[in-house]
MISEMI-358233 format. One line per 10 residues: number of its first residue (from 1); for each residue x, y negated, z negated of C-alpha. Coordinates in steps of 0.05 Angstrom, whole numbers. Example, Ala and Ser with C-alpha at 12.3 -4.5 7.8 and 13.67 -1.06 7.14 Angstrom:
residues 2
1 = 246 90 -156 | 273 21 -143
***
This chain:
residues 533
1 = 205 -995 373 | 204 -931 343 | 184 -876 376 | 155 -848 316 | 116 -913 308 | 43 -894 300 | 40 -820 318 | -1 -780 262 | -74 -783 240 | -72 -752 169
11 = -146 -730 159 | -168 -729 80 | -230 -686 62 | -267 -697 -4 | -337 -679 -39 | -351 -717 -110 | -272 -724 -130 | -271 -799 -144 | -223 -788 -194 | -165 -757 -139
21 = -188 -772 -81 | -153 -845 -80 | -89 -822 -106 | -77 -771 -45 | -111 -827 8 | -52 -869 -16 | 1 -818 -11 | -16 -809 59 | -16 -882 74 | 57 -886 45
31 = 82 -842 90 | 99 -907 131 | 90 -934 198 | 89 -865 236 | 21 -862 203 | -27 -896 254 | -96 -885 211 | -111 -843 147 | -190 -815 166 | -225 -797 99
41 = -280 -752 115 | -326 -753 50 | -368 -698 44 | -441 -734 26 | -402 -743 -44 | -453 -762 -98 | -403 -796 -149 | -381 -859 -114 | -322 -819 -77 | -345 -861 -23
51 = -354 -930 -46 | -280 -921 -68 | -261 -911 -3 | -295 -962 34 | -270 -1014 -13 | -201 -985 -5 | -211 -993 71 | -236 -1063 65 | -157 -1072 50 | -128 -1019 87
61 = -135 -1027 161 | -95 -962 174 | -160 -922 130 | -231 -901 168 | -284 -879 131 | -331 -824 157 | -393 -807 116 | -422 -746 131 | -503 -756 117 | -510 -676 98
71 = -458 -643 52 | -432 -588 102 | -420 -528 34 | -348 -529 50 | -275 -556 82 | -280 -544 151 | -340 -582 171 | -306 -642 160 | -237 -623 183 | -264 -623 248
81 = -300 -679 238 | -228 -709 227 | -193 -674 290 | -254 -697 335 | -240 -775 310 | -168 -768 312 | -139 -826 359 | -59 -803 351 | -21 -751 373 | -9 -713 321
91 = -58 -694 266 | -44 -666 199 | -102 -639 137 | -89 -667 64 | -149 -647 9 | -181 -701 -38 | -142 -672 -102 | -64 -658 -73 | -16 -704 -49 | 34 -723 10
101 = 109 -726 -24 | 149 -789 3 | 185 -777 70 | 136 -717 88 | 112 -738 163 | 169 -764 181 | 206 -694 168 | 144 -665 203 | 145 -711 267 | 228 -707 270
111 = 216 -632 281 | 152 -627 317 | 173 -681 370 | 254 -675 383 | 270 -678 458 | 298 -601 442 | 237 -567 408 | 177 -606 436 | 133 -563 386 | 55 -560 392
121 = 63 -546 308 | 112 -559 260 | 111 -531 183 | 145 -547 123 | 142 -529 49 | 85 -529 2 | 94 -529 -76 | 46 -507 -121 | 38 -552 -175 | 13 -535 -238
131 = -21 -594 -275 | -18 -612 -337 | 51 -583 -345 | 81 -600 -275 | 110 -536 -267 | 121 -523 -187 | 130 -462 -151 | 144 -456 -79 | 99 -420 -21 | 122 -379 21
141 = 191 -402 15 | 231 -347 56 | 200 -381 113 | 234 -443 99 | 299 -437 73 | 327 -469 136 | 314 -513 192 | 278 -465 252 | 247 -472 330 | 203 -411 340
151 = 189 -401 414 | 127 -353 403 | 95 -329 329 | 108 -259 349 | 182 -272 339 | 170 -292 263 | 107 -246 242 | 120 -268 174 | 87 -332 202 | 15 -303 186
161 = 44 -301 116 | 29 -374 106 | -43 -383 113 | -47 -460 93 | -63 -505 149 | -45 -567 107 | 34 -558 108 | 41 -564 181 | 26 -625 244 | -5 -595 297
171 = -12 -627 372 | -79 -666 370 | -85 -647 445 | -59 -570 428 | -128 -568 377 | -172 -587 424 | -136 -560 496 | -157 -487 463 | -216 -508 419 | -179 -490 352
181 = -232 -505 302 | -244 -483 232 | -309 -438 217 | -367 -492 197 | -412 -493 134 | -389 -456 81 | -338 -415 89 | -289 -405 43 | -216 -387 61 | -233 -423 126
191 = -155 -432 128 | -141 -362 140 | -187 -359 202 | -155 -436 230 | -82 -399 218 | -104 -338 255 | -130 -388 317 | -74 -427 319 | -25 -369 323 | -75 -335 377
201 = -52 -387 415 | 16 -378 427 | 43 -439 400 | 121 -466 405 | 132 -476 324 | 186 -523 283 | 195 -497 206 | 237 -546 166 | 260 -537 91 | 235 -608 70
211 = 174 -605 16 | 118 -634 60 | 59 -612 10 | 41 -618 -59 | -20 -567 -82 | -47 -593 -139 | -71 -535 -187 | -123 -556 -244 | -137 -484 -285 | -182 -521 -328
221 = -213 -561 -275 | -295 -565 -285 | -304 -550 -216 | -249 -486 -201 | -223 -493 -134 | -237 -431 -86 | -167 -408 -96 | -179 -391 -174 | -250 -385 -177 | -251 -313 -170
231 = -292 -280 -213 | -346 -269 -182 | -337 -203 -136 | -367 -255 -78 | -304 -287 -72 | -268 -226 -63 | -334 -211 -1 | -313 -284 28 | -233 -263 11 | -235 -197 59
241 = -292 -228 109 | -236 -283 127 | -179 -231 141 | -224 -189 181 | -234 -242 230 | -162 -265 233 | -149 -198 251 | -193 -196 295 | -172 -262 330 | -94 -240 329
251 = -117 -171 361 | -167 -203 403 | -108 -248 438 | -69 -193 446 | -19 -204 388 | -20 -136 360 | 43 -154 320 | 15 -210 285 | -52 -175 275 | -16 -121 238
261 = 28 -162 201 | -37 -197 178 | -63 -124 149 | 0 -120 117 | -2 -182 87 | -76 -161 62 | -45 -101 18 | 14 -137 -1 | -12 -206 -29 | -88 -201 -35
271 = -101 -139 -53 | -42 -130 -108 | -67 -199 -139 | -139 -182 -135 | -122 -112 -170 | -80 -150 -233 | -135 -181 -251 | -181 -121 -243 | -188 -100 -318 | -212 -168 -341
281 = -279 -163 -298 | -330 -124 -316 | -355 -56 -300 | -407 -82 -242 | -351 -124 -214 | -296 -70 -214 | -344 -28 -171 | -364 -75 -123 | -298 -97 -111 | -274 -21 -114
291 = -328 -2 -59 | -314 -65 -15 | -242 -55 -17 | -251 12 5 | -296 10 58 | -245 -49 94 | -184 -2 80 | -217 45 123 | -201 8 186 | -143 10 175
301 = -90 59 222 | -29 95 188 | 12 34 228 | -30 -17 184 | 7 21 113 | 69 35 143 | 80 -39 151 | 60 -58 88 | 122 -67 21 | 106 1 -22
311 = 69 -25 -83 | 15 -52 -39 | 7 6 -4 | 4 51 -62 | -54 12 -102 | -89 20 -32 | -78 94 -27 | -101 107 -91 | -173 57 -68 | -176 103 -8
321 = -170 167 -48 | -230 161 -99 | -299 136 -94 | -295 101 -158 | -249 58 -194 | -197 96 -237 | -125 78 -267 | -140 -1 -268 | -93 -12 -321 | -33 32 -284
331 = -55 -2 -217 | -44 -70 -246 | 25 -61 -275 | 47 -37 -206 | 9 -98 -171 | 47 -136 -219 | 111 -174 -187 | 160 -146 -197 | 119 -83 -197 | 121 -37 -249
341 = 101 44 -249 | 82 68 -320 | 78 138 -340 | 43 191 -323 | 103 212 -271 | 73 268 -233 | 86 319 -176 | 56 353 -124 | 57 433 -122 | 115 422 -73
351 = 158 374 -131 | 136 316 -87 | 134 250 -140 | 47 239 -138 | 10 188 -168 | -20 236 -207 | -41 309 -209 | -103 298 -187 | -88 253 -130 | -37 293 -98
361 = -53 259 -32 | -22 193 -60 | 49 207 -45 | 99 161 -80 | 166 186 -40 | 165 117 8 | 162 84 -66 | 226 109 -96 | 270 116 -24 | 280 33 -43
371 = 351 2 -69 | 351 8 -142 | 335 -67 -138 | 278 -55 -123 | 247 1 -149 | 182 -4 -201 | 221 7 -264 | 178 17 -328 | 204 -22 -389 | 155 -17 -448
381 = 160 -82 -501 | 133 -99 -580 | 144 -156 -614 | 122 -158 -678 | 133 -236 -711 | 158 -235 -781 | 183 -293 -825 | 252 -253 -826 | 276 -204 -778 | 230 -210 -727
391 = 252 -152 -669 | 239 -148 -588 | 240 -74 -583 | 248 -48 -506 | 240 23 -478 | 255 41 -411 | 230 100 -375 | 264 153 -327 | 233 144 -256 | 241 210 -220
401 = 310 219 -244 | 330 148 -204 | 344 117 -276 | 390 179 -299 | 428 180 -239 | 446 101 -245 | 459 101 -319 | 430 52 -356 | 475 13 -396 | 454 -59 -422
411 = 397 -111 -407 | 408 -186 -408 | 340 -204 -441 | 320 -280 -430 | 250 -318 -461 | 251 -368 -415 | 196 -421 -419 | 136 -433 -374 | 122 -502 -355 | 198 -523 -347
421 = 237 -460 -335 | 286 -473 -386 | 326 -413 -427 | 304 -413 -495 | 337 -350 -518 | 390 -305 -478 | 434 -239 -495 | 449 -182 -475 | 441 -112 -519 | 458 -43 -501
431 = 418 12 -483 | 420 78 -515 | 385 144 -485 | 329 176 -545 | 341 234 -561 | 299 293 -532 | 267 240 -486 | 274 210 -415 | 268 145 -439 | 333 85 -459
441 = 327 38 -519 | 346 -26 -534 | 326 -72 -595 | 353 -147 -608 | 331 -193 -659 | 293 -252 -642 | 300 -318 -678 | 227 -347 -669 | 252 -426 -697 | 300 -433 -633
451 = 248 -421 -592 | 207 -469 -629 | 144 -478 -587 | 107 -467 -516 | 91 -411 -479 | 157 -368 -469 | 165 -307 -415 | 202 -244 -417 | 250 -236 -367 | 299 -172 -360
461 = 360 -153 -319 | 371 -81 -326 | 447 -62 -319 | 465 3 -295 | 530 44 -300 | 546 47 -219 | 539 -32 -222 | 478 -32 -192 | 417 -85 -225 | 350 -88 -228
471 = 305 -153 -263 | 237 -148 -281 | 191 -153 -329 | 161 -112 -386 | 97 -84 -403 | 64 -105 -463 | 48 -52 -519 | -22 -56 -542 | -35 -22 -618 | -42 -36 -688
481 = -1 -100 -703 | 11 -119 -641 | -11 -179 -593 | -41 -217 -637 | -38 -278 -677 | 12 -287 -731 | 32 -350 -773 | 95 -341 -803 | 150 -388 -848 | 204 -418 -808
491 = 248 -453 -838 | 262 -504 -778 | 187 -518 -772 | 157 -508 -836 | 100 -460 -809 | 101 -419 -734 | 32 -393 -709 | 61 -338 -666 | 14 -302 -602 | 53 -250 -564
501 = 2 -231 -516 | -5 -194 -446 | 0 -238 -383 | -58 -217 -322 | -8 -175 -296 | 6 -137 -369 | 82 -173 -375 | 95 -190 -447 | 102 -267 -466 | 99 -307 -531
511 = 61 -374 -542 | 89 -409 -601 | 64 -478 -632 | 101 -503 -706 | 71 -529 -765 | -6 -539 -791 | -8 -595 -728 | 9 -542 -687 | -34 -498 -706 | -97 -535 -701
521 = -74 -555 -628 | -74 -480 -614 | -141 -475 -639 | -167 -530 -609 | -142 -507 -539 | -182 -436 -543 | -247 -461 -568 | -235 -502 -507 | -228 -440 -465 | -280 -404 -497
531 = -326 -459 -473 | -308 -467 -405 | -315 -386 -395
***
């Protein structure tokens, strides 16, 4: 037989999803044989989630059905409903609306149980899958570019990075030998405070570079899940709550490294994503979230920043250094990725680059001593749509005299398109220094019929004299003319309803949609919007 025969419990939460909830029951029960039982734990669903299930068990004698009588307010109650009924060896989380790709436990269980690695957890990829288009993006992939045994998490602190429990197997035994559990009731981002346990305990990990996880994200979902549901500032309370206590837990085990790395994951990934989004909230929400933010930051040790990439740490610095919210706009082009530092570019008494003259204390040195690659480079963009010569005008800006000393030359200047990553447009134009002015230009017609329709980004490649490159992406000009809605004559498509428009994190991008269909599609899509918000 086998020895892979009949080794996982996949446990399948769900509250009122009857429409998903099947689909991702099945995808775990394809896995194949090493699947001994599938346990769908519904949440005292009130749409017939659960009749669904118990018919598909009357078929399925690999599928148990637990009904919880009182709906527990969120996803860890009945995880551990599922880890305390597990009846295999290994166990493994999968949510009512995502999926198990095909040949995902098996990759799992190869790693976790080979004679060499014995591993009390093994992880794998997770994609990101963006629905209606099908556009998938990768999490966390640095951690699993290639096969890996990891003797203790402290050797891989990047580890506390990925935060998901429901790419990995995990031991059934190893849960319950050191009472890992996830915080009952609701608690959102229960996930970061499971991680946190499980890496508390010490355990001997497998990474492989197989896709074991497909996240299913629904923006226009009735019902936002936790994850995108954030704009209400007690999200960001439950956010900051959940990283405390992992902290906590990592310290508490002794794993300083870890426990630092988690702070530093804090600056880099939720507070620069909280802060792009900052200047679409309101006034009551920017200071709440301002003051909350703060008051955590002040835990924090000069070893907590010094860990953390540069942008992070300056949008922090600046939250540490004033009691109200200021520069929202500037702090969410540099939370953008890749960041971006817009003018003002100031300095201390001392010629020390600043944030700004009256934040001296926000030094920005640590920000420019970066590769070239890397640095925050400031490209400002317009697009203006006409029916003829319709022009992408770029300016670049010096950066503490980083820009000078490279030389710009040229920038490769690509609109490539959102939902399937394809290259709609692509060349590459010079750029010339303005006169009198620290800045580089660069202008390049743009031929709005070959990129026909769809939602189009800008992406740049700045190329500079000492062969040195940097990509990124550009700011989007607000004014008179600019980012808004334009129909124009094409002669391809008859008529082009043109939007170039700001991104959350300020980057210019163009939606496009030809011809009078076209344009009622568009407008059907934002009343849409307007009524879900």
């Amino acid at each position: 037989m086998d020895p892979h025969h009949s080794q996982v419990s996949v446990v399948v939460i769900g509250y009122d999803d009857a429409t998903h909830v099947t689909g991702a029951v099945r995808s775990a029960l394809a896995q194949g044989p090493a699947v001994r039982e599938v346990i769908a734990v519904d949440d005292c669903s009130t749409d017939g989630s659960a009749e669904l299930l118990q018919r598909l068990a009357a078929a399925e004698p690999r599928l148990r059905v637990i009904r919880r009588r009182v709906n527990s307010g969120g996803c860890g109650t009945p995880r551990n409903d599922g880890i305390e009924a597990a009846a295999a060896p290994y166990v493994m989380f999968l949510d009512s609306d995502d999926v198990l790709p095909p040949g995902a436990v098996d990759a799992l269980l190869r790693a976790a149980a080979e004679q060499d690695t014995d591993a009390d957890v093994a992880a794998g990829l997770c994609v990101r899958r963006e629905l209606p288009s099908g556009r998938e993006t990768p999490w966390q992939p640095e951690l699993y570019a290639q096969p890996a045994v990891i003797a203790h998490p402290s050797r891989r602190t990047r580890l506390v990075h990925d935060t998901l429990c429901v790419n990995k197997l995990y031991r059934t035994d190893f849960l319950r030998r050191h009472r890992i559990r996830f915080p009952d009731g609701r608690f959102p981002y229960e996930d970061f405070v499971f991680s946190a346990r499980v890496l508390a305990a010490a355990p001997r990990m497998a990474l492989v570079p197989d896709t074991v996880y497909v996240w299913h994200v629904r923006r226009s979902a009735a019902r936002l899940s936790i994850s995108l549901d954030r704009a209400g500032v007690d999200n960001w309370r439950a956010r900051t709550e959940a990283h405390r206590l992992a902290y906590d837990i990592l310290l508490g085990a002794g794993e300083k490294r870890l426990a630092r790395a988690a702070r530093a994951r804090f600056l880099e990934h939720s507070v620069r994503m909280y802060a792009r989004e900052l200047d679409q909230r309101g006034a009551e929400y920017r200071r709440a979230w301002w003051a909350l933010t703060r008051a955590y930051l002040k835990t924090f040790d000069a070893a907590d920043f010094a860990r953390a990439p540069a942008p992070g740490r300056v949008v922090a610095r600046v939250i540490l250094a004033s009691a109200e919210p200021r520069d929202v706009p500037r702090l969410k082009e540099l939370a953008a990725r890749p960041a971006r530092l817009t003018p003002p570019y100031a300095r201390a008494a001392d010629g020390t680059p600043v944030w700004s003259s009256d934040l001296p204390q926000v030094r920005l040195d640590h920000l420019l001593e970066r590769p070239l690659r890397l640095l925050p480079v400031a490209v400002d963009a317009e697009l203006r749509p006409r029916a003829r010569d319709t022009l992408l005008r770029l300016r670049l800006h010096e950066l503490y005299g980083r820009m000078g000393q490279a030389g710009p030359e040229e920038v490769d200047v690509e609109f490539t398109h959102r939902d399937d990553g394809r290259v709609g447009l692509a060349r590459t134009v010079p750029l010339t220094a303005e006169p009198d002015s620290d800045s580089w230009l660069a202008t390049m017609p743009v031929d709005l019929g070959e990129l026909g329709s769809g939602t189009w980004d800008l992406r740049l490649r700045l190329r500079f004299r000492d062969g040195t490159s940097r990509e990124t992406t550009a700011h989007a000009l607000a004014g008179p003319g600019l980012l808004r809605r334009t129909a124009v004559p094409s002669a391809r498509h008859g008529l082009l309803l043109v939007q170039p428009y700001a991104t959350h994190a300020g980057a210019l991008a163009l939606r496009l949609a030809p011809g009078w269909r076209g344009l009622t599609d568009v407008m059907s899509r934002r009343v849409t919007r307007l009524l879900h918000r």
